[in-house]
N, C-alpha and C positions, 0 to 999 in steps of 0.2 A: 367740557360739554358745550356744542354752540349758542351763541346765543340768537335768539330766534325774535327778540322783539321787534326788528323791521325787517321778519323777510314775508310773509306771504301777504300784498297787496291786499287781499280779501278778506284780512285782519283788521283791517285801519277803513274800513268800507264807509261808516257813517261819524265821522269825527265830531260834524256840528250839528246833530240831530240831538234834542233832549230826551235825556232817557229817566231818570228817576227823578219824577212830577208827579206833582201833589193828587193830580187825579187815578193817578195811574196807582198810584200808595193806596188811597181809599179802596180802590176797586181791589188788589192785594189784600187789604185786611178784612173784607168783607168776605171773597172768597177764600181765603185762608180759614176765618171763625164757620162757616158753613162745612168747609172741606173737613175739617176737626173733626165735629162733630160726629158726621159720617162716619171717615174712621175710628174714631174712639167705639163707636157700638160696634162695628165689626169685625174689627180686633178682640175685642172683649168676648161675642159669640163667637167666632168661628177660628179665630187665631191669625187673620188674615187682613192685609190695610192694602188700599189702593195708591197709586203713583199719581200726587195731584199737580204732576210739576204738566203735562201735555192739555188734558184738562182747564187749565187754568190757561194757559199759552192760545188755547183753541178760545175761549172762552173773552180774552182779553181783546183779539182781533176781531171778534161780533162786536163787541159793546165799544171800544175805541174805535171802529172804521166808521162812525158816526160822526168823529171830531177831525176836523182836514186835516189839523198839523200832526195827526199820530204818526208815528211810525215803527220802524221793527223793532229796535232797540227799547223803548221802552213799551211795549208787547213783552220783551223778554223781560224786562226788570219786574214785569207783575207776575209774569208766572218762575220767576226767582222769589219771589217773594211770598207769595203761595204755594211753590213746593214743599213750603215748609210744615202745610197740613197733612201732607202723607209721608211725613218723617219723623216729626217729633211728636204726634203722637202712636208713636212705638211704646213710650214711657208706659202703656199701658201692658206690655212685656213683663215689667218689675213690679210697678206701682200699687198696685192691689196685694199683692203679696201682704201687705203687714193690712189689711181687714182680714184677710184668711188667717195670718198668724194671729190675731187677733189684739195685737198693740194698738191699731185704730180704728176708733168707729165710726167713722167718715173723712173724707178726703179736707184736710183744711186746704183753705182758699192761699194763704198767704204762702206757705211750705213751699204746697207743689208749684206755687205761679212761680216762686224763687228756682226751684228745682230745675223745672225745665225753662224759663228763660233764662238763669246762666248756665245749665247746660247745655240747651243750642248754641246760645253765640258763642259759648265756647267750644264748639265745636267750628263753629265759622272761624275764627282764630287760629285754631288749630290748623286747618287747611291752606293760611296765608301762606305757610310756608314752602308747602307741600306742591302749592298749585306751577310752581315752574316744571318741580321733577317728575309730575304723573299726569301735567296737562298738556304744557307745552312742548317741553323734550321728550316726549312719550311716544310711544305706536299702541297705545291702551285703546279699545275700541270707541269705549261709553255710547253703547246702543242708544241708550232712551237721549241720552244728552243729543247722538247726530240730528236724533227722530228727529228734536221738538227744534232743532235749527234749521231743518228741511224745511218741516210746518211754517216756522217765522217766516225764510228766505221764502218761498212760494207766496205764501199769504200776503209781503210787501211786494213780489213781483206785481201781483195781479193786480193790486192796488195802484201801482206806478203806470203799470200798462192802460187801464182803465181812463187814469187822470189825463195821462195824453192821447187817449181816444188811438191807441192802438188794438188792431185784432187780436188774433192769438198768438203768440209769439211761443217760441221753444221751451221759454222760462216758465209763462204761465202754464201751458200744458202739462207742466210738472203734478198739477192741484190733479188731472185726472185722476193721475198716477196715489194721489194721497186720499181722496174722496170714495177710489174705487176700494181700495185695502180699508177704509174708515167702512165704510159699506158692508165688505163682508163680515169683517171682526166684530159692527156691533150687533149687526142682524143675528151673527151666533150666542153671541153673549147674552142678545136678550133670550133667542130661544130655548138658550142650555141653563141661564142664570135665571131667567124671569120666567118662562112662560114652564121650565123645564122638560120640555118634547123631546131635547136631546139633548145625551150626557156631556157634561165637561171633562171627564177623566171616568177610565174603565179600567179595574185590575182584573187577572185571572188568577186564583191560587193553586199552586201547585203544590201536592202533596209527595214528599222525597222519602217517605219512609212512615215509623210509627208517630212520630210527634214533627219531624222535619218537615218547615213549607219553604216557600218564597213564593213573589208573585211577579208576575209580568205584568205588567203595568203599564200603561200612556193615558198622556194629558193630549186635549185637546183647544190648548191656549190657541187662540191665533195669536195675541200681544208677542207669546213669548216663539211662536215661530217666528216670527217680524225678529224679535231679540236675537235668536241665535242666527240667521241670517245675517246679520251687523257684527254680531261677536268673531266669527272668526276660527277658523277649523283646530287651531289648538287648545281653545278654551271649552271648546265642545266634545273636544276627545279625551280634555283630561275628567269632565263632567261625567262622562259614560262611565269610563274607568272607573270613578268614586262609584257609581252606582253598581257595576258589575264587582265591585268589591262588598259594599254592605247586603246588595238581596242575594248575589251569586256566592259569594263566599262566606261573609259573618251572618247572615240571621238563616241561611242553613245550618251552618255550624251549630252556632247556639241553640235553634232551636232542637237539635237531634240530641244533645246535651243536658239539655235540661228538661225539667218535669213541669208541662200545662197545669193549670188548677182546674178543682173536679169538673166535668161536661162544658170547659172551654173550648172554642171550636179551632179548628190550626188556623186560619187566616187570624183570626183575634192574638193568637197566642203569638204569632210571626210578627205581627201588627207592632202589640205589646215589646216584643224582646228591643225590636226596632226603636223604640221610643226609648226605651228607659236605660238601654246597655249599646245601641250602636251609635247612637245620638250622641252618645261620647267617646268614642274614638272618634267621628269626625270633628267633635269640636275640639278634641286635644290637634289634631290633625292642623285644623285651622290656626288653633293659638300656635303651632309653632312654626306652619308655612309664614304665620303673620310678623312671627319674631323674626325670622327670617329676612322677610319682605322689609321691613324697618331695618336690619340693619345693610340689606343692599342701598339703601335710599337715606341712606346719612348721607354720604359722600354728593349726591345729584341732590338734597335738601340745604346743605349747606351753601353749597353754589350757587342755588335760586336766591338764595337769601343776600347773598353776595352780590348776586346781580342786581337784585331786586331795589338794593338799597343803592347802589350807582345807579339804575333809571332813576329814582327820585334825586337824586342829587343832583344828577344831568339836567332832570328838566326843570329845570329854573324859569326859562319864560314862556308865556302861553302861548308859542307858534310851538317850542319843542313838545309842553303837554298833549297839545292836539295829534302832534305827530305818531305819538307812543303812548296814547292812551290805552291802547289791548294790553299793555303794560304795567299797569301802574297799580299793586294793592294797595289801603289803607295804608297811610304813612305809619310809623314806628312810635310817634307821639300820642297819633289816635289810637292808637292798636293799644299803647301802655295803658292810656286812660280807662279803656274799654276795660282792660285786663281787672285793674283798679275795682271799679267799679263788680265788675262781676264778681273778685275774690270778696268784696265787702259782703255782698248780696248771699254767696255760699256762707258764708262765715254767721250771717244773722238767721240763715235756713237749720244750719248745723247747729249751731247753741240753743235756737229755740226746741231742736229738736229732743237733743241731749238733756238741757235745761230740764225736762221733763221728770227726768229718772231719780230726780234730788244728787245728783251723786257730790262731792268736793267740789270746787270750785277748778282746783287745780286739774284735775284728773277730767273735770267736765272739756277742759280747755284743751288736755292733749288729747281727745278723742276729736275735736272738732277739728284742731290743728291736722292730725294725722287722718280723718274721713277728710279732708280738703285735698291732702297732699296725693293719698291712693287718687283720690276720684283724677287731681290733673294729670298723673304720671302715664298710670290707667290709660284715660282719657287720650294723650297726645299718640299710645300704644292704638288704641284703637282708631281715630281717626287715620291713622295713616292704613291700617289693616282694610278699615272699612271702604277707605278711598278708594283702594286697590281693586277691592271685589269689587266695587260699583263700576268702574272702567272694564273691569272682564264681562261682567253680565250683568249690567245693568241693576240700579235700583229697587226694582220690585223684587227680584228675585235674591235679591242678598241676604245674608242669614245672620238677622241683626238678633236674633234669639242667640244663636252660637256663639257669638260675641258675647249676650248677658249673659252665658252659661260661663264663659272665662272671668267676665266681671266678679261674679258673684261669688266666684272659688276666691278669686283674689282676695276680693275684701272681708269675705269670711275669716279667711286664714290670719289676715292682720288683725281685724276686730278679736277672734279669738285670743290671740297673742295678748293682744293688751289687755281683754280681761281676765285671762289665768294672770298677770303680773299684777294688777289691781283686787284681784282677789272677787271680782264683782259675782262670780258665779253660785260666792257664796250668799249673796245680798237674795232677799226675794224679789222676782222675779227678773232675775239676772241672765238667765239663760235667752228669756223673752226679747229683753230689749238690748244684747250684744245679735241676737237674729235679725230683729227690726233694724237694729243700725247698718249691717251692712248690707240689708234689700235697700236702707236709704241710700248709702254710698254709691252702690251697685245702680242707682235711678238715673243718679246724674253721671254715670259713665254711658249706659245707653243713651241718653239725648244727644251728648257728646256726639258716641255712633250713630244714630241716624241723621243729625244735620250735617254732621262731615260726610257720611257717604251721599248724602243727598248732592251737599255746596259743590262738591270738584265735579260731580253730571251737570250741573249749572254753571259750571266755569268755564267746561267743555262748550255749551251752548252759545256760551256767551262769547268766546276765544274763535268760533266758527260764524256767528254774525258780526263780527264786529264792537262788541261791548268793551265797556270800561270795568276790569276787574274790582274796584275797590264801589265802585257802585252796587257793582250785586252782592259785592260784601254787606253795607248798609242795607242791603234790601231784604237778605236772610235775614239780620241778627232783628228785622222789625219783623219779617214773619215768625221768626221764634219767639217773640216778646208775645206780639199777639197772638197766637194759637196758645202761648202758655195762660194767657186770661181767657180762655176757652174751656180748656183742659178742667180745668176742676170743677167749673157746674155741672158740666156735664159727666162726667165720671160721679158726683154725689147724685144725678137725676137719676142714673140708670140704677147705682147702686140701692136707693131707696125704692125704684121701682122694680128690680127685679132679684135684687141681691148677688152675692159672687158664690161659685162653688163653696161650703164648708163657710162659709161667712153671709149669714142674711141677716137684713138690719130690723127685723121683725119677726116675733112669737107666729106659729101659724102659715107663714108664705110656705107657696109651693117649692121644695127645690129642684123640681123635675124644670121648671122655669127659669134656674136661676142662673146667671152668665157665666162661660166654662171658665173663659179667662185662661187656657191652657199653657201657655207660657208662663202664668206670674205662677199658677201654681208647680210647676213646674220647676222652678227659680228658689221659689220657698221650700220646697221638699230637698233643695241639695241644699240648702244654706241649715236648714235644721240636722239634716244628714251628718252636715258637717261639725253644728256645734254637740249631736250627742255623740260624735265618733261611729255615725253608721254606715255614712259615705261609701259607697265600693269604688274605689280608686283606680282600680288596676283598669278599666277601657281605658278611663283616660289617659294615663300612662300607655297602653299600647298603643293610643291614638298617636301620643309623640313620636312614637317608634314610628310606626306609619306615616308622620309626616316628614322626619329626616328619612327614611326613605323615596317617600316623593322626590326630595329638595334633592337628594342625587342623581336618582332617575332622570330630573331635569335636565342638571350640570351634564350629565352625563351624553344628554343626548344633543342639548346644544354644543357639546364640546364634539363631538364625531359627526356631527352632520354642518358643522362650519356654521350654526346658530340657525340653520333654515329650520330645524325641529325643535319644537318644545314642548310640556306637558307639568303648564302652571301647577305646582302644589298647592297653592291656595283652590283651585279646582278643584284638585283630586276631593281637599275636605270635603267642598260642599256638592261635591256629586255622594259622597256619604250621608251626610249632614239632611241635604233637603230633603224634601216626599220626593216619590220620585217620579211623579207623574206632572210635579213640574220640570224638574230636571229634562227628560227624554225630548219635549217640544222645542228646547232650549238645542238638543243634540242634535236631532232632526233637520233644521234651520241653518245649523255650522254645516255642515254634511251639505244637505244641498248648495248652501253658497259656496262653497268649493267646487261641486261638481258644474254645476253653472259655470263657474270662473273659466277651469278648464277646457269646458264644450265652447263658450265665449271665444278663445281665443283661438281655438283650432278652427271655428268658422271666418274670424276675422280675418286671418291666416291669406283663404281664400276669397271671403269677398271684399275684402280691404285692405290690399297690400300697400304697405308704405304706410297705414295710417292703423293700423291693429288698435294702435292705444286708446287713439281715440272712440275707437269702435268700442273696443271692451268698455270703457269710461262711461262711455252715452247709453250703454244698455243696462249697465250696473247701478246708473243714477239712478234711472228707472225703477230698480229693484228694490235700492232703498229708499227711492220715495213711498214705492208701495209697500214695503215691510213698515216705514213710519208709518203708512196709513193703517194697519191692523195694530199696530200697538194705541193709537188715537182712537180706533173704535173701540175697543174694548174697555178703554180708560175710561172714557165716556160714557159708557152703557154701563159700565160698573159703579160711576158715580151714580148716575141717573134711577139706578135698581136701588144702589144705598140708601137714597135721601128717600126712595119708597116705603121702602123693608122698616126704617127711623118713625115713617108715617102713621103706618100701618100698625107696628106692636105699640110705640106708647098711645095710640087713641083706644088700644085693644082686640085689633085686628091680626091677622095674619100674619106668620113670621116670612109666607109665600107671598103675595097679595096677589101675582100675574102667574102666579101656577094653575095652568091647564087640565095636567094630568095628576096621576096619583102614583104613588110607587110601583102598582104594578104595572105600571108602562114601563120600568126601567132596560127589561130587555131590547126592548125595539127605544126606547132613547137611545142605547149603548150602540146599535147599529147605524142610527143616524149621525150620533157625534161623529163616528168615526168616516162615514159615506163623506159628511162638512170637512172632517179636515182634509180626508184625501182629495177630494174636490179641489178645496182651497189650494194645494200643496198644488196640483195641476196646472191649474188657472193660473198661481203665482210663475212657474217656471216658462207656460206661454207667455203670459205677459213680458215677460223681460227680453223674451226671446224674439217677438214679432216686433220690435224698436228697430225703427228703418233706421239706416246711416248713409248717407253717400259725404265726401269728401267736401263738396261743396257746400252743404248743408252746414258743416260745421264748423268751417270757414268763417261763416258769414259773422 
């Protein structure tokens, strides 16, 4: 495989510009512990966390363009640094799990700050290795990673242009392009999120028979039209595919199959089959596109590592550093120490954990040993899975739950193991704390997964401005440190003031109030499933089926069509796997960026012969300037509603605070979402299209 560290000039762009400074760190940890918090409550209610890596990016070039010597690079290293609020805390996926199972009656402080700070940076770690074979030698899209280097690259043009008292130039004009898509995606977002005039996602149910439904469904993201725009017509067609399998084919089936409970309505009961029996063939699906995907990428991982460790050897003196700095991860020494240090920090998580149950000493010690060794194994299994998915579609949309649904089979099954051979089940309450133990195992492998799928979208970012990869290393492993001293007040605040499903910390609270937390409980119900043998196994098992049939279909089609086709397995799951009302916007996006490309070139054809490419090139910039500007807006306006919604219920207010209407507006909502997207859908295809070019222009 080539090696690619001195070829594209626009890699090595800012050599002697400082990027990870002290001021830029503070502003990092501060918007990271706010970003947190945010998400931690709406993950909790709704099952849902926002992407703080654009957010934070947008956020750093207001409050640094105040200081002359900022520049873009370190813009990125803070919003490297604070992506890491809308990743790690995912843990709220697992974490709750054991107050529901009822092993604990509040979150300790020291546990989970251990938990999720060495599971994020080890999950930073984990991507060192990874980041040659799926960043740099790659043709992996990473939507949200282009966006947020668009954003940079624009935000430092204008700044430059500015400084030397130039007008508008072709570079800055780009911010139109990002202001005007920021414009519409937040305007919608507040009015479908906040004000709720019109819908964010509309299903239709269809009824197939006496008990058979499915539904037709669309979301009305702008973000994730922006996303699938970026992503790329193959990751969007295998996305459909997964979805015209679970609502067109499995939850017809099932539900014509099976028997509703009494005066259940069919949309509920479709809803239901969906959640609890298809939700698991795609995530078998996924775990085995994923096994998959990990062992095509031994071969291109080991090589980066090869390489990786000759650039450090090479660059010996500080002219060669400078040279190959887009180059260079964490040396092998820091990397060990880090290692070091994080397995101490798991090891004093896990004994105190265990410590608890009185068991032998001995037998305390191979549980802690063996939840260390699943959680790395695990862990290096998902980072690279998760990586993967973040490069096809992006970050927000990645199925870090279907990930902890594989975790938590995992470690179930080993925890079990060990305690049928220890005999623990017979101990009281034996069965309690081998569940506990591995939703804790199962914790620190999603941190894992969400700071690795986050790091390699940041590496992307960072490989496309110009950054030093071993800088935004450092710059994670302090946003995981800090958001993990975040993480536990806040998870005890809510849980004290509003309690979790089946788990409230008080005689009397209402639980019609209390937070669904739908993943952990979720997570909990297969890990007990699993310890009293009630598990129904077989989706899963035809999900693998399902996914080695993907994985041929692929081979299959890249082998007849000379690689110009393909139909990602890893897709197919999570067009199963997701709701599908975020999927379709993602489809929608690929689909037209294709048709676009096509129309692009057949006009170029004629009105710019001899220069086509550059034609197609100049109008497509354009497009994804402004697809990053609707993923910016809606990031934005989705923080901005979060830290409201935060405001509003702990003073005792409104879970609404900017809602307008009432549920019975929802019919004419439903008409208006949908009027905004096709609008938008329009607008965006004019825009790209009305981008003048003449030869001379771009010349210049």
């Amino acid at each position: 495989m080539p090696d690619k560290k001195s070829s594209p000039d626009s890699q090595v762009k800012y050599p002697s510009l400082p990027e990870l400074t002290l001021r830029g760190m503070l502003l990092g940890i501060l918007i990271t512990a706010i970003f947190t918090a945010s998400n931690v409550y709406l993950g909790l209610k709704v099952g849902l966390t926002f992407s703080s890596s654009i957010p934070a990016a947008v956020i750093s070039m207001a409050v640094l363009r105040f200081f002359k010597d900022s520049n873009v690079l370190e813009n990125n290293m803070v919003q490297t640094q604070a992506s890491a609020a809308g990743t790690l805390s995912a843990i709220i996926f697992i974490l709750p799990g054991l107050l529901m199972l009822g092993y604990w009656q509040g979150f300790p402080f020291w546990e989970t700050l251990l938990l999720c700070a060495c599971g994020g940076s080890m999950g930073v770690l984990f991507t060192i290795p990874l980041r040659r074979a799926m960043v740099v030698n790659s043709d992996l899209p990473y939507p949200e990673g282009r966006a947020a280097a668009e954003i940079l690259k624009v935000g430092s043009q204008m700044r430059k242009d500015k400084a030397e008292g130039k007008g508008k130039s072709g570079k800055s004009s780009g911010m139109k392009d990002i202001v005007g898509g920021t414009f519409v995606a937040a305007l919608f977002s507040l009015l479908s999120n906040g004000f709720h005039v019109a819908s964010s996602e509309v299903s239709h149910w269809v009824s197939l028979g006496r008990t058979s439904a499915t539904q037709l469904p669309m979301g009305f993201s702008m973000a994730l039209l922006g996303a699938g725009y970026l992503i790329g017509i193959a990751s969007g067609i295998a996305i459909f595919v997964g979805t015209l399998l679970s609502w067109g084919v499995f939850v017809p089936y099932l539900t014509s199959v099976m028997t509703p409970e009494a005066g259940q309505a069919a949309s509920e009961f479709a809803h239901s089959i969906w959640a609890s029996k298809v939700r698991f063939i795609g995530a078998g699906c996924i775990g085995t596109a994923a096994v998959w995907t990990l062992i095509t990428l031994i071969k291109p991982v080991i090589d980066g590592v090869k390489m990786s460790i000759a650039a450090l050897r090479d660059n010996k003196t500080a002219e060669a550093r400078a040279l190959h700095h887009t180059d260079i991860d964490l040396d092998p020494k820091t990397t060990g120490i880090i290692f070091l240090v994080i397995l101490v920090g798991l090891f004093v998580a896990f004994y105190s954990f265990v410590s608890g149950f009185n068991l032998p000493l001995s037998i305390s010690l191979t549980y802690v040993f063996t939840g260390i060794l699943v959680a790395l194994l695990m862990g290096f299994f998902v980072a690279a899975a998760c990586g993967y998915m973040a490069g096809l579609i992006g970050t927000s949309a990645s199925p870090i739950s279907g990930i902890g649904i594989l975790g938590i089979i995992v470690s179930s099954l080993v925890v079990l193991g060990l305690s049928k051979t220890f005999e623990v089940f017979d101990m009281p309450g034996g069965a309690m704390f081998s569940t506990a133990f591995a939703i804790f195992i199962t914790s620190v492998i999603v941190s894992i997964a969400a700071i690795s799928n986050d790091n390699l979208q940041d590496l992307k970012t960072g490989q496309l401005v110009g950054a030093t990869p071993w800088k935004q290393q450092v710059a994670l492993i302090i946003g995981s440190v800090v958001g993990a001293f975040a993480i536990a007040p806040v998870l005890n605040l809510l849980y004290q003031a509003y309690g979790f499903t089946g788990a409230l910390p008080r005689p009397g609270m209402d639980p019609t109030q209390a937070l669904g937390a739908p993943q952990a409980t979720l997570m909990t119900t297969i890990a007990e499933g699993i310890f009293s043998s009630t598990l129904d196994w077989n989706y899963i098992i035809f999900g693998i089926f399902v996914g080695i049939a993907a994985i041929i279909t692929d081979r299959l089609l890249k082998h007849f069509s000379h690689g110009k086709l393909a139909l990602p397995p890893l897709a197919i799951g999570m067009g199963i796997y997701l709701p599908p009302t975020l999927e379709l916007p993602l489809v929608i996006g690929s689909v037209m960026g294709y048709i676009i490309h096509k129309k692009l070139a057949a006009r170029a054809a004629v009105r710019s012969p001899g220069h086509e490419q550059e034609d197609i090139d100049e109008c497509n910039h354009h497009g994804v300037l402004f697809a990053s500007g609707l993923i910016v807006g809606e990031s934005l306006m989705g923080v901005l509603i979060a830290m409201l919604i935060v405001l509003s219920v702990t003073s005792g207010g409104s879970e609404n605070p900017l809602a307008l209407v009432g549920p019975d507006f929802q019919p004419v909502a439903d008409w208006i979402g949908a009027l905004c997207f096709i609008g938008t859908i329009i607008y965006f295809i004019h825009h790209i299209f009305k981008t003048p070019f003449t030869p001379e222009d771009n010349d210049k």
